[in-house]
C-alpha positions in Angstrom: -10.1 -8.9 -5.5 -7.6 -9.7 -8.5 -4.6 -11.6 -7.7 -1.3 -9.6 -8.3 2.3 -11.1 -8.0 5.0 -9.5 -10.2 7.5 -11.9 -8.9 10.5 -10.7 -7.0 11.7 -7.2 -6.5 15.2 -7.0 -6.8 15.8 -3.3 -8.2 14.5 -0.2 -6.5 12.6 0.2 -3.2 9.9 -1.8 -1.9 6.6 0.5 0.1 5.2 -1.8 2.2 1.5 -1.0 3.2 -0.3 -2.7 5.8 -3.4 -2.1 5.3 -6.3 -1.9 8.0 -9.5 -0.6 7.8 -12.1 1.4 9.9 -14.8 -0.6 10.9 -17.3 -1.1 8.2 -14.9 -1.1 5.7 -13.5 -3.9 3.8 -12.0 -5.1 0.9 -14.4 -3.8 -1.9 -13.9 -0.5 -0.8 -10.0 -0.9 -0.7 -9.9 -2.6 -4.1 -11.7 0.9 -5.2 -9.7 3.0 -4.0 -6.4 1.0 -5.0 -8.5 1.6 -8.7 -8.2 5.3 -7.8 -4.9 5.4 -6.6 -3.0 2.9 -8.4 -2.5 5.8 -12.0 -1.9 8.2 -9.6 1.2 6.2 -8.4 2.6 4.9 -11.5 3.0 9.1 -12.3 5.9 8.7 -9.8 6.6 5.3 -10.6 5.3 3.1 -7.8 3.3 -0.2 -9.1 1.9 -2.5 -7.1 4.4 -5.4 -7.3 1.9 -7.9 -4.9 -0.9 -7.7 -2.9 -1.8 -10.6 0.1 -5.0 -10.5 1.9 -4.5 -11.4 5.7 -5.8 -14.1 6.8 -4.9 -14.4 10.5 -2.6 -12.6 12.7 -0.2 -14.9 14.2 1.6 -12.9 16.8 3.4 -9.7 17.7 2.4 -6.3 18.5 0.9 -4.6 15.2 -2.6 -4.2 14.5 -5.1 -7.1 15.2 -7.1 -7.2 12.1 -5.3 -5.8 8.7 -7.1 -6.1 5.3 -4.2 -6.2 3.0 -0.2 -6.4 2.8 0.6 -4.5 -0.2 3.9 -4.4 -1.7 4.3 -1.0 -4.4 8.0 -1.5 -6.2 9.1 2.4 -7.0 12.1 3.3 -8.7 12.9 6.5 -6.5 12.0 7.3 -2.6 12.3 10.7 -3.1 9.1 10.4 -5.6 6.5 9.7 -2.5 7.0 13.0 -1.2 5.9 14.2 -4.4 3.3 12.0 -4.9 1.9 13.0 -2.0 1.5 16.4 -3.4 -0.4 15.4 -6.3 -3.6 16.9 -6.7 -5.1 13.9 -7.7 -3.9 12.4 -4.3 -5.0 15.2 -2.4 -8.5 15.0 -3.7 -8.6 11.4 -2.4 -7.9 12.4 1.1 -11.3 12.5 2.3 -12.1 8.6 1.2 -8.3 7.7 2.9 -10.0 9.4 6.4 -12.9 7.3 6.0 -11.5 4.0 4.5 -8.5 3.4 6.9 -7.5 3.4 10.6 -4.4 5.6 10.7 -3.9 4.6 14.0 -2.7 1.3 13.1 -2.1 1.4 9.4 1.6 0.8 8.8 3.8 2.0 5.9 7.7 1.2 5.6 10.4 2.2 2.9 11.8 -1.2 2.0 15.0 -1.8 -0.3 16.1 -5.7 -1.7 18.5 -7.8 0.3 21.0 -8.1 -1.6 22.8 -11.6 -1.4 26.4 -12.4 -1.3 
C-alpha cells in the first residue's frame, strides 16, 4: 500500500470514501482496484488527494471495520455523475459487488472550510 498525501485541499470538492470490505477482502484487493479506477477518475478530474488505513474505530455509529478513508479532490461535482457512466466504470461493476459491503460503505460530497 503506497502512502499518498497531497497536502491540503483548499480548491474544489473533496469525495470522501469510506471504504469497507466484504469479508475476505482486504487491502491488496482494494489497492487493485484503486489501480483500475484511479485513470478512470482523473478523465473527470477526481485524484486521490490522501488515502489513511483505519486502524481502530473509536466510537459512533458507522461501520465497525473500514479498510480505507479515501479522500479524491475533483474540480466539478457534476463530473461523478458522469463518471459513473463511463464504460470503463461500468465494466468494473462486477469486482465493486464483490470487493465492498455497500451496506456500510459510505461516500460524501465534501467542499473546503473556508476560514475567515
Amino acid at each position: 500500500t503506497e502512502t499518498v498525501n497531497a497536502g491540503p485541499i483548499t480548491e474544489g470538492f473533496v469525495l470522501v470514501d469510506l471504504v469497507v470490505m466484504n469479508d475476505g477482502f482486504g487491502a491488496s484487493e482494494r489497492d487493485a482496484y484503486e489501480a483500475s479506477m484511479a485513470p478512470i477518475a482523473e478523465k473527470y478530474g477526481y485524484t486521490i488527494q490522501a488515502s489513511y488505513e483505519i486502524d481502530q474505530k473509536i466510537g459512533g455509529d458507522g461501520p465497525a471495520s473500514p479498510l480505507r478513508l479515501i479522500l479524491w479532490n475533483g474540480d466539478n461535482p457534476d463530473a461523478l455523475g458522469a463518471l459513473t457512466q463511463d464504460p470503463a466504470y461500468m465494466a468494473l461493476e462486477d469486482d465493486r459487488q464483490k470487493l465492498f459491503d455497500f451496506s456500510q460503505l459510505t461516500l460524501l460530497m465534501a467542499s473546503p472550510v473556508s476560514s475567515q
